[in-house]
C-alpha positions in Angstrom: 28.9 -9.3 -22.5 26.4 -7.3 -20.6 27.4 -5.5 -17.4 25.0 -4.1 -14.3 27.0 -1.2 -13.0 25.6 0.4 -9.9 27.4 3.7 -8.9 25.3 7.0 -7.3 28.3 9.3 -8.0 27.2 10.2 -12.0 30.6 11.4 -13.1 32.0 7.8 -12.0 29.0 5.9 -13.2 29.6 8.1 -16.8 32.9 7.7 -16.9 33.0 4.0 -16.1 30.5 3.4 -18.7 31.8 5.1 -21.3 35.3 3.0 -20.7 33.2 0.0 -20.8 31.5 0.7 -23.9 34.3 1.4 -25.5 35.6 -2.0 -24.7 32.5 -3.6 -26.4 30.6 -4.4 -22.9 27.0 -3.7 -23.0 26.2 -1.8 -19.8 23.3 -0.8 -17.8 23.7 2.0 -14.9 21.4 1.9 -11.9 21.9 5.0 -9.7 20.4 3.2 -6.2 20.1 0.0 -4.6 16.4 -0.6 -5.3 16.8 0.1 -8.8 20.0 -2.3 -8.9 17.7 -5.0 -7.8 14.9 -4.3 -10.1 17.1 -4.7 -13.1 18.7 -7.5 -12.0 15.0 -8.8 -12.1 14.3 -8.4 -15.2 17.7 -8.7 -17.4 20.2 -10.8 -17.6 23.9 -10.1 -16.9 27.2 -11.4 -17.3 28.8 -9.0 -14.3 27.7 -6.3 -12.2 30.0 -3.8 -10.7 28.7 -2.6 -7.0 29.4 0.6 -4.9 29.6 -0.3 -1.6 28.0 3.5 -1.0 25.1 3.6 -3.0 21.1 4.8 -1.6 19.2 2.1 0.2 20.0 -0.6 0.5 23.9 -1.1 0.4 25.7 -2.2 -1.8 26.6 -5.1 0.8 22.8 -5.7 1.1 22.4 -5.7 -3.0 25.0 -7.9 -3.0 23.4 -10.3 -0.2 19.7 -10.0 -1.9 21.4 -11.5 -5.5 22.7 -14.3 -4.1 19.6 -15.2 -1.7 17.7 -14.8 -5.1 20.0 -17.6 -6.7 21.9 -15.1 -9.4 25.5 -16.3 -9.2 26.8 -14.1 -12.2 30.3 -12.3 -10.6 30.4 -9.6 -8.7 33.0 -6.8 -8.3 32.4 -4.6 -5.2 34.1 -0.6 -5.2 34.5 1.2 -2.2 36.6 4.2 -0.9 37.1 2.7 2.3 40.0 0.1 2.7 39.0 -1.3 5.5 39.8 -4.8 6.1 36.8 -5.7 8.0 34.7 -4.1 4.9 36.1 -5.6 2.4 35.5 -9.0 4.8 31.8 -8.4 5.1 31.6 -7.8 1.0 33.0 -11.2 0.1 31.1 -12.8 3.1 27.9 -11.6 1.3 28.7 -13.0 -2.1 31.3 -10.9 -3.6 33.8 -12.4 -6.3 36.0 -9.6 -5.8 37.0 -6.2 -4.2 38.4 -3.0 -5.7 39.3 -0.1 -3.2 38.8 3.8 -5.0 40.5 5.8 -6.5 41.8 2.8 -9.1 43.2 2.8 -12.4 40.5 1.8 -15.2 42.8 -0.6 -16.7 43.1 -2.7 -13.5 39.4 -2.6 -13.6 39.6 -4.1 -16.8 42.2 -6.5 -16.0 39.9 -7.9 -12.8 36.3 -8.0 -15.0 38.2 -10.3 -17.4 39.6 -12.9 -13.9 36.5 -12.8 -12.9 34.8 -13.9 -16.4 37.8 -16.1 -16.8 37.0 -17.9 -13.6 33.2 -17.9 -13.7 33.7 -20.0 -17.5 31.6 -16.5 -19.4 35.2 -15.6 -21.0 37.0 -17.7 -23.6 40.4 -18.4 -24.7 42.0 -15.4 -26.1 41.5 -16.5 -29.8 38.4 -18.0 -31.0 37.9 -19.5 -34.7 35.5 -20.5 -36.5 36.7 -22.4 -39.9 38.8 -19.6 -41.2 37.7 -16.7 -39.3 39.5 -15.6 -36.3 38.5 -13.8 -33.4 41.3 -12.0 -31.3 39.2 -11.2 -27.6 42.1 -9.6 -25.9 42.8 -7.1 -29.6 39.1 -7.0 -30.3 39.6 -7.4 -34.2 38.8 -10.4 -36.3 40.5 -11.6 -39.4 39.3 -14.3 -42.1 42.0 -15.6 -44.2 44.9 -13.7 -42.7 42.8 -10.6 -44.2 41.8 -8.1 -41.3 38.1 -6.8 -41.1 37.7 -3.2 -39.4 34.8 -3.5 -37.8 33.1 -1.3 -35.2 32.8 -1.9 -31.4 29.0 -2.7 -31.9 29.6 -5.2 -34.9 32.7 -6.8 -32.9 30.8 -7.4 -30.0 27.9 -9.2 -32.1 30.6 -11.3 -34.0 32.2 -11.9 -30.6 29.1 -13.2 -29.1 28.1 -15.2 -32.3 31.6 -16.3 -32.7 30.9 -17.7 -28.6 28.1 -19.4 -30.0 29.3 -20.8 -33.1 26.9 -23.9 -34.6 24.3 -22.6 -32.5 21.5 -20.7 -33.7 21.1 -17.8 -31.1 18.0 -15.8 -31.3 16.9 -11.9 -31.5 16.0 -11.6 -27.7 19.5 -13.4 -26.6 21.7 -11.6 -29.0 19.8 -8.3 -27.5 20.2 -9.5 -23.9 23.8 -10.2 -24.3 25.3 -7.4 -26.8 23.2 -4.2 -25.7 21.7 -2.3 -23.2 18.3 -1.3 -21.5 18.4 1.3 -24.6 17.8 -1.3 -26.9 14.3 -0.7 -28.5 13.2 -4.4 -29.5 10.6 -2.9 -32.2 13.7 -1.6 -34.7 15.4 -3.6 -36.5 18.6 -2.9 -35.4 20.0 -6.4 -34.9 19.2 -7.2 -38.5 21.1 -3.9 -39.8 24.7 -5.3 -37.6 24.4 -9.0 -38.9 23.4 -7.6 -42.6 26.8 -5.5 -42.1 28.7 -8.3 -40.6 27.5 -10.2 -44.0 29.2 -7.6 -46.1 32.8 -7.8 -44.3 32.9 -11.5 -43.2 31.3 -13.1 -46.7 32.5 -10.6 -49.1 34.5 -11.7 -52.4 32.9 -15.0 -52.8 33.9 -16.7 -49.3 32.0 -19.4 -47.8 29.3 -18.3 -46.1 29.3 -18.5 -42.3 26.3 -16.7 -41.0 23.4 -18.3 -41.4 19.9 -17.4 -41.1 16.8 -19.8 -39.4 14.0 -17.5 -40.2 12.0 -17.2 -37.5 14.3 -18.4 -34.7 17.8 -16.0 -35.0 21.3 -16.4 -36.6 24.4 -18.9 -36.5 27.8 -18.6 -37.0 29.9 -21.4 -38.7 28.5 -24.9 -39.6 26.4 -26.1 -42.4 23.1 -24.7 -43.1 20.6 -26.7 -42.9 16.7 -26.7 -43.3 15.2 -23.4 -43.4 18.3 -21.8 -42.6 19.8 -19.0 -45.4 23.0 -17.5 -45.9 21.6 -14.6 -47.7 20.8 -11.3 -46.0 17.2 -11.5 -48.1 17.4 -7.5 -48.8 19.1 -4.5 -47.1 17.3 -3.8 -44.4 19.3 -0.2 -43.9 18.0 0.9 -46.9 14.2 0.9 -46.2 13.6 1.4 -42.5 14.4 4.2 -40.7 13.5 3.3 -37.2 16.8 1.1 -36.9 19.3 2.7 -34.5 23.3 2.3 -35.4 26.2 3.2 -33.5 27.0 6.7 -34.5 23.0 7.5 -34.1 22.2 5.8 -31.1 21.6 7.9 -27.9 22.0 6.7 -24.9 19.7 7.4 -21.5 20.6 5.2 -18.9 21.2 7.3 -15.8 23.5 10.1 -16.1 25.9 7.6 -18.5 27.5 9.4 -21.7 27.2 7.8 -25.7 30.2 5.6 -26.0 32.6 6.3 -28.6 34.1 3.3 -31.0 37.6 3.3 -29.7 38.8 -0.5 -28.6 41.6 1.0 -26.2 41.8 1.6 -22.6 44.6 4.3 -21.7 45.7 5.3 -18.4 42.3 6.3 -16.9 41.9 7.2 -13.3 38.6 7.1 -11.3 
């Protein structure tokens, strides 16, 4: 899932991020309205969180622009004001949903997943595909009853795969979907998670369930068909250097910190 956050304070937008991250949501931070809108333009988004308070325009005129422009993904609106008449004007523009400051991140949390639930972007809580099993709410996956540790990175690919399953999803989707605006398309950085995911999903002589249609992307689950492998054709972490991973990656959207690996959201207060 990707997220548009837009938030001019940068220890919010940092520390909102970060909790994001760390929840497997790719996010992109825009500091300003304008900027809000430009990205918007050129990516596509699952979410976006709006400050009502943010450089010209609004965030209530953001909010009315999207909408004009025919983007319907959900939108949750922050404000420190709790006015009623505010709150009013921000679901009359095209808001999904209003959260006053200061809040608890894990209420946060608990609204971006209603709002995916009701838009139709956020499955059941388990997902399987033949014997693997995907637990959304946990974030772990199991195949066989045997758990797989797996990153936040590599659990958000699998997610989005698992979403997909017997559909071959290609390099630019899986990119537009699982990370950021840091994502540098010319590494191959999508090839070193599904070569990993390989390792821990097919290991000990399993069936194979991600496939390979050269040329086109990956699929998870069904039978492979015509110019589709199961192999990963080499180890692509071995030779090229340019790929970025999780522990390496550094990120430069706004004023936005690296996210760490932890899957859990304590009692965080913005």
């Amino acid at each position: 899932m990707r997220i548009l956050l837009v938030e001019d304070d940068p220890r919010i937008a940092s520390f909102v991020a970060k909790g994001l991250r760390e929840q497997a949501y790719a996010v992109d931070v825009a500091a300003n309205g304008e900027d809000a809108l430009y990205q918007a333009s050129i990516n596509t988004y699952d979410l976006a969180i709006l400050d009502v308070m943010i450089p010209a325009p609004d965030g209530f005129e953001v909010c009315r622009r999207l909408r004009h422009s025919g983007l319907r993904f959900p939108i949750l609106m922050l404000t420190a004001r709790d006015a009623t008449d505010d709150r009013v004007h921000g679901l009359d523009t095209g808001a999904d949903d209003y959260l006053t400051k200061p809040f608890e991140f894990r209420e946060l949390l608990a609204r971006l997943r209603a709002l995916l639930r009701r838009s139709g972007e956020l499955r059941p809580n388990r997902i399987a595909v033949e014997d693997l099993m995907l637990d959304t709410a946990a974030q772990t996956a199991a195949r066989g009853g045997r758990q797989i540790p797996l990153t936040t990175k590599e659990y958000a690919l699998l997610e989005y795969l698992a979403r997909n399953s017997g559909r071959v999803v290609g390099r630019e989707e899986i990119s537009e979907h699982v990370w950021d605006e840091t994502f540098d398309p010319f590494t191959n950085t999508i090839e070193v998670y599904v070569n990993r995911l390989r390792r821990k999903i097919d290991e000990r002589g399993a069936k194979p369930l991600i496939h390979t249609r050269r040329g086109a992307g990956y699929m998870l689950g069904g039978a492979a068909t015509g110019g589709m492998s199961s192999a990963s054709g080499g180890d692509p972490e071995s030779g090229v250097a340019r790929a970025r991973t999780e522990s390496g990656e550094k990120t430069t959207i706004s004023s936005a910190n690296p996210a760490a690996n932890s899957r859990t959201a304590g009692k965080k207060h913005v």
